[in-house]
LUMNU-179526 format. One record per residue: residue number from 0; residue in one letter; chain; x, y, z of N, C-alpha, C in turn. Coordinates in Angstrom, 1 decimal, always signed. Each point is the difference from the previous one (the first is absolute). Example, Ala and Ser with C-alpha at 12.3 -4.5 7.8 and 13.67 -1.06 7.14 Angstrom:
% residues 2
R seq type mol   n_px   n_py   n_pz  ca_px  ca_py  ca_pz   c_px   c_py   c_pz
R   0    a   A  +13.2   -5.7   +7.8   -0.9   +1.2   +0.0   +0.9   +1.2   +0.0
R   1    s   A   -0.4   +1.1   -0.7   +0.9   +1.1   +0.0   -0.8   +1.1   +0.8
END
This chain:
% residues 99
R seq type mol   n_px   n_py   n_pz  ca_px  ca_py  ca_pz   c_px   c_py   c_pz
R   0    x   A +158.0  +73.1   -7.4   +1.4   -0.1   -0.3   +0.1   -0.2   -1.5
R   1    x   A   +1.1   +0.6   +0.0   +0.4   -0.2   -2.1   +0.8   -1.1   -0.4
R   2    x   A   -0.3   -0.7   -0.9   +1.0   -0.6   -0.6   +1.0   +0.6   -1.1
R   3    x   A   +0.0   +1.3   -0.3   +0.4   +0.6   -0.7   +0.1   +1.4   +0.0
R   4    x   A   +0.9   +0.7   -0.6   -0.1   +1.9   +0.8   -1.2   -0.1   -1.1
R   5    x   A   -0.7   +1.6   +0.8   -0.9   +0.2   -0.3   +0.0   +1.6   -0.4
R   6    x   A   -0.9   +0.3   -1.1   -0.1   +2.0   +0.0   -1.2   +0.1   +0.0
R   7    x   A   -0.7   +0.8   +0.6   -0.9   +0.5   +0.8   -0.7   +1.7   -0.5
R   8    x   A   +0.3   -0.3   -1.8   -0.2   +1.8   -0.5   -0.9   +0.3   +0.9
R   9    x   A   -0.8   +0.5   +0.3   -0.9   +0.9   +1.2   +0.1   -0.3   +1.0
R  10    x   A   +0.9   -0.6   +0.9   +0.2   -0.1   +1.5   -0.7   -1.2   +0.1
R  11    x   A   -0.1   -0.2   +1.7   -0.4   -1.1   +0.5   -0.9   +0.3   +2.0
R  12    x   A   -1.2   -0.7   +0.0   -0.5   -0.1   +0.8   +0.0   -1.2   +0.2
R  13    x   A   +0.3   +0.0   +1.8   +0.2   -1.8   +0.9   -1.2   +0.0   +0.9
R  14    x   A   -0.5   -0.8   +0.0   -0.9   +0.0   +1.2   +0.2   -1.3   +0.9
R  15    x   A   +0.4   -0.3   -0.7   +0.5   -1.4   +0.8   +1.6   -0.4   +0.3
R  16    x   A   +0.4   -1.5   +0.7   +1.5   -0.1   -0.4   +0.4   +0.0   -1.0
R  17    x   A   +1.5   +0.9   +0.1   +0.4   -0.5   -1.6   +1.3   +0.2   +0.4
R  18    x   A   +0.9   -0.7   -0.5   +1.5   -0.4   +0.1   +1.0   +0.2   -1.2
R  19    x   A   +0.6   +0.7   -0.3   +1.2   +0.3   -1.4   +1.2   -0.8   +0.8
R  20    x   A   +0.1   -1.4   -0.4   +1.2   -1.0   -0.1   +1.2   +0.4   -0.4
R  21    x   A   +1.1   -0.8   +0.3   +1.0   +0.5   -0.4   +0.1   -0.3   -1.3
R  22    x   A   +1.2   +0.6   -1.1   +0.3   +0.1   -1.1   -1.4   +0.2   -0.8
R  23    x   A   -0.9   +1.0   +0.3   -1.4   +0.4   -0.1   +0.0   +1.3   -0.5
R  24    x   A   -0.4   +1.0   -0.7   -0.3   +1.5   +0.1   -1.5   -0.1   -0.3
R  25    x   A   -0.7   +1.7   +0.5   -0.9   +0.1   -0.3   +0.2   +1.5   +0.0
R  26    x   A   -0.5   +0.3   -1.6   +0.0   +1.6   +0.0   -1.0   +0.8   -0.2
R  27    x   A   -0.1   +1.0   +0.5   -1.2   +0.6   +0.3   +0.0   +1.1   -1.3
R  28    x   A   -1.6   +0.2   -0.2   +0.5   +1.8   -0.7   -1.3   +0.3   +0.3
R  29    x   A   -0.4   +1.4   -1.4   -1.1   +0.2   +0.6   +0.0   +0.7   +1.1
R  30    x   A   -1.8   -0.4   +1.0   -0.2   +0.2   +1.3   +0.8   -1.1   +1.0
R  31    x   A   +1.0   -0.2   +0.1   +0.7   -0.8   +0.5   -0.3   -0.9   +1.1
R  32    x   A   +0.1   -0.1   +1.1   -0.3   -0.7   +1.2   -1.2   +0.4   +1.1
R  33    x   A   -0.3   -0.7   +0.2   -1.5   +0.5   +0.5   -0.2   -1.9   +1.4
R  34    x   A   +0.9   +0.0   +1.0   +0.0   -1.1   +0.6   -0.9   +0.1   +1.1
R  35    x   A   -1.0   -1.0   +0.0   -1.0   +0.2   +1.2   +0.1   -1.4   +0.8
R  36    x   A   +1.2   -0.9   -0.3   -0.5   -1.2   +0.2   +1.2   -0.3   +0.8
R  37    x   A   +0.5   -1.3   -0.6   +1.7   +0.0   +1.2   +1.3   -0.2   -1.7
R  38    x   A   +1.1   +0.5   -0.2   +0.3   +0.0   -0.5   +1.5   -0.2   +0.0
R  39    x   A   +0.8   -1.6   +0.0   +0.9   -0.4   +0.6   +1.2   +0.4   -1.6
R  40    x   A   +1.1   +0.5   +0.5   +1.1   -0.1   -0.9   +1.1   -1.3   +0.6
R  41    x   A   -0.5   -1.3   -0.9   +1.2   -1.1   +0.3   +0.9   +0.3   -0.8
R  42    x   A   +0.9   +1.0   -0.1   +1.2   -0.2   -0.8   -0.4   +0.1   -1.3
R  43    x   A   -1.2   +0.6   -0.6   +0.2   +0.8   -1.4   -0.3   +1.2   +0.0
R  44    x   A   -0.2   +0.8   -1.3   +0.3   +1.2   -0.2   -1.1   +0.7   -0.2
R  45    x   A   -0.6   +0.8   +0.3   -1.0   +1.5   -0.1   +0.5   +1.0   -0.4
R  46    x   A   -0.8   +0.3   -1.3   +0.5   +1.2   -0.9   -1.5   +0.8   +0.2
R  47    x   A   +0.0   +1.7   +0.5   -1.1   +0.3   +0.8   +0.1   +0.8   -1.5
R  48    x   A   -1.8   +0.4   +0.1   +0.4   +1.1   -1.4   +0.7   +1.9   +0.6
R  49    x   A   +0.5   +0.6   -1.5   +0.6   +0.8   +0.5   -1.2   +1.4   -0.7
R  50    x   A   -0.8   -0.7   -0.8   -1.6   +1.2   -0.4   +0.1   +1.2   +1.4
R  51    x   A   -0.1   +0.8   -0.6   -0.6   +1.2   +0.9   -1.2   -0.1   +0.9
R  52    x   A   -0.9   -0.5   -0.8   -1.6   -0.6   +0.7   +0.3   -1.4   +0.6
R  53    x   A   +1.3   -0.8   +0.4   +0.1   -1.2   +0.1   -0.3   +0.1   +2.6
R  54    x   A   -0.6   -0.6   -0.2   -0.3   -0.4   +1.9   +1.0   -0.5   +0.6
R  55    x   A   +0.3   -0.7   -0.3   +1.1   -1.1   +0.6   -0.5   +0.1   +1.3
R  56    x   A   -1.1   -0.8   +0.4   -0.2   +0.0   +1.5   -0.6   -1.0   +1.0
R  57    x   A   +0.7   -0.2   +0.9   +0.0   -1.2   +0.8   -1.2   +0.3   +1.3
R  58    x   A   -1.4   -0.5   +0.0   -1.3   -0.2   +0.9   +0.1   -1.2   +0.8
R  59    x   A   +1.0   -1.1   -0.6   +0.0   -1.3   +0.8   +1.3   -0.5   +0.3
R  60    x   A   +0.7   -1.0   +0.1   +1.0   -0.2   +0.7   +1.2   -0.5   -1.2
R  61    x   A   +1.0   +0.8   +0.2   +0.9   -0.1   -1.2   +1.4   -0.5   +0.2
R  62    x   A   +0.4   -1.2   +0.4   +1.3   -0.9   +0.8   +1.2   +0.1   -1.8
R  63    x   A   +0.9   +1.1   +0.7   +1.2   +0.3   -0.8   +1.1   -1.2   +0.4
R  64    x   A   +0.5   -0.6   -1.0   +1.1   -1.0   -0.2   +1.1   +0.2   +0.5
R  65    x   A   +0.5   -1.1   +1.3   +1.2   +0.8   +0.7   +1.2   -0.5   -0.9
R  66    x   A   -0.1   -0.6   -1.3   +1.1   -0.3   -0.8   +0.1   +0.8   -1.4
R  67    x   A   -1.2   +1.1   -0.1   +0.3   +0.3   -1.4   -0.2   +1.7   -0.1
R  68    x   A   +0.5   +1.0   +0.7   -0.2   +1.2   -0.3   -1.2   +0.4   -1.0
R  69    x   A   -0.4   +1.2   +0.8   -1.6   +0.2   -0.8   +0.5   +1.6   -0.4
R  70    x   A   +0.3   +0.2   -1.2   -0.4   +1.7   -0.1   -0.7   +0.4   -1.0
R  71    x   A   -0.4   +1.3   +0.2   -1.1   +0.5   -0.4   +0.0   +0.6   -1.9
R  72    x   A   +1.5   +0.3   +0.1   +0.0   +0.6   -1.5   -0.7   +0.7   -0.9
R  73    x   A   +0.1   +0.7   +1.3   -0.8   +1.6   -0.4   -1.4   -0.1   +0.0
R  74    x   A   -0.6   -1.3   +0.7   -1.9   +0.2   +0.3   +0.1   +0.2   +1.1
R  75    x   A   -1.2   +1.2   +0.5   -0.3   -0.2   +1.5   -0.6   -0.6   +0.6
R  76    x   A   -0.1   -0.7   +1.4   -0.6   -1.3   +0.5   -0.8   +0.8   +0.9
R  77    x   A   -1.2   -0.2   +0.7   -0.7   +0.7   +0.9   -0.7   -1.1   +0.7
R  78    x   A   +0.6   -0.7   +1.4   -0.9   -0.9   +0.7   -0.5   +0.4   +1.4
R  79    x   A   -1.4   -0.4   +0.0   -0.9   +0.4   +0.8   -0.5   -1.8   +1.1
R  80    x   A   +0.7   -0.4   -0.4   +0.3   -1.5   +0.3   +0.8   -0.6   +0.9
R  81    x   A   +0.6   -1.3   +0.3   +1.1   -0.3   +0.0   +1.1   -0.6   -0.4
R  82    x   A   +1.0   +0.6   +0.2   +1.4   -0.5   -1.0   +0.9   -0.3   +1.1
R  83    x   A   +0.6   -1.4   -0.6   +0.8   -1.1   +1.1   +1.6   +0.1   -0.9
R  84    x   A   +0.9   +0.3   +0.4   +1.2   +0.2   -1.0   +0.8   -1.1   +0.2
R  85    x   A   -0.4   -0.5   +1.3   +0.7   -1.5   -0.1   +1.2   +0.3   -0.3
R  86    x   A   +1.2   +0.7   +0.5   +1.1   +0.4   +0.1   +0.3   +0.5   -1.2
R  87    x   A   -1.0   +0.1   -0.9   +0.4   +0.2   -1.4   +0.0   +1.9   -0.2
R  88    x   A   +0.3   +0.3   -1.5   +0.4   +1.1   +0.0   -1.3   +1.2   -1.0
R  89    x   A   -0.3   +0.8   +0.1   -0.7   +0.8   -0.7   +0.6   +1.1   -0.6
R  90    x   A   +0.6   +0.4   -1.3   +0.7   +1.2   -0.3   -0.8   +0.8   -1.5
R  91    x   A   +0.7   +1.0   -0.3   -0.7   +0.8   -1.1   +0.2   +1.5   -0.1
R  92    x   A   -0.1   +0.3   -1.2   -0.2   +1.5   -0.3   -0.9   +0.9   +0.8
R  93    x   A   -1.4   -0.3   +0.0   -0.8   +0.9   +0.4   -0.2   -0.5   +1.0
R  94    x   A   -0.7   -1.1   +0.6   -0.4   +0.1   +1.4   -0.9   -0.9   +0.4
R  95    x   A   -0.4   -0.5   +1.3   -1.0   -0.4   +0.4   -1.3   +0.5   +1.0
R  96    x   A   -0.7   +0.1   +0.3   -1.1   +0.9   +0.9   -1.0   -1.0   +0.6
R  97    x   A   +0.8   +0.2   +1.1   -0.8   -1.1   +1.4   -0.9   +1.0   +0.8
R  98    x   A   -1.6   -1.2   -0.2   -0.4   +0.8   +1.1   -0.7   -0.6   +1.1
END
């Protein structure tokens, strides 16, 4: 957990829990997201990268915030995982790819 937003120039790999709090950001660039672990959104913000070569991709368990809209802004997400929306919302430009 952060005590403070965080930027992440080359992306970020979880292997473990990790939790973005509220009034929290964490922003990705780079090779962006790379989650193999459990990765809870309490009510802060994920900025995924929008790099051409960026993954943005979920291997482990990814619980979207049912109070804080998650969109993509123009990165694409690719989970092979699972994702809990917890009534919450997923939106964006390009897209997401479940498999």
């Amino acid at each position: 957990m952060f005590n403070s937003d965080f930027d992440a120039g080359n992306g970020m790999e979880n292997n473990a829990n990790f939790s973005i709090p509220s009034g929290r950001t964490l922003t990705l660039g780079g090779l962006g997201l790379d989650n193999e672990g459990t990765l809870t959104m309490a009510g802060g913000m994920l900025s995924f990268s929008t790099v051409a070569s960026a993954a943005n991709i979920n291997r482990g368990t990814f619980y979207f915030s049912s109070t804080v809209p998650f969109n993509l802004n123009g990165a694409t997400f690719t989970n092979s995982g699972a994702m809990s929306l917890r009534g919450g919302l997923v939106s964006g430009a390009i897209g997401t790819t479940n498999y």
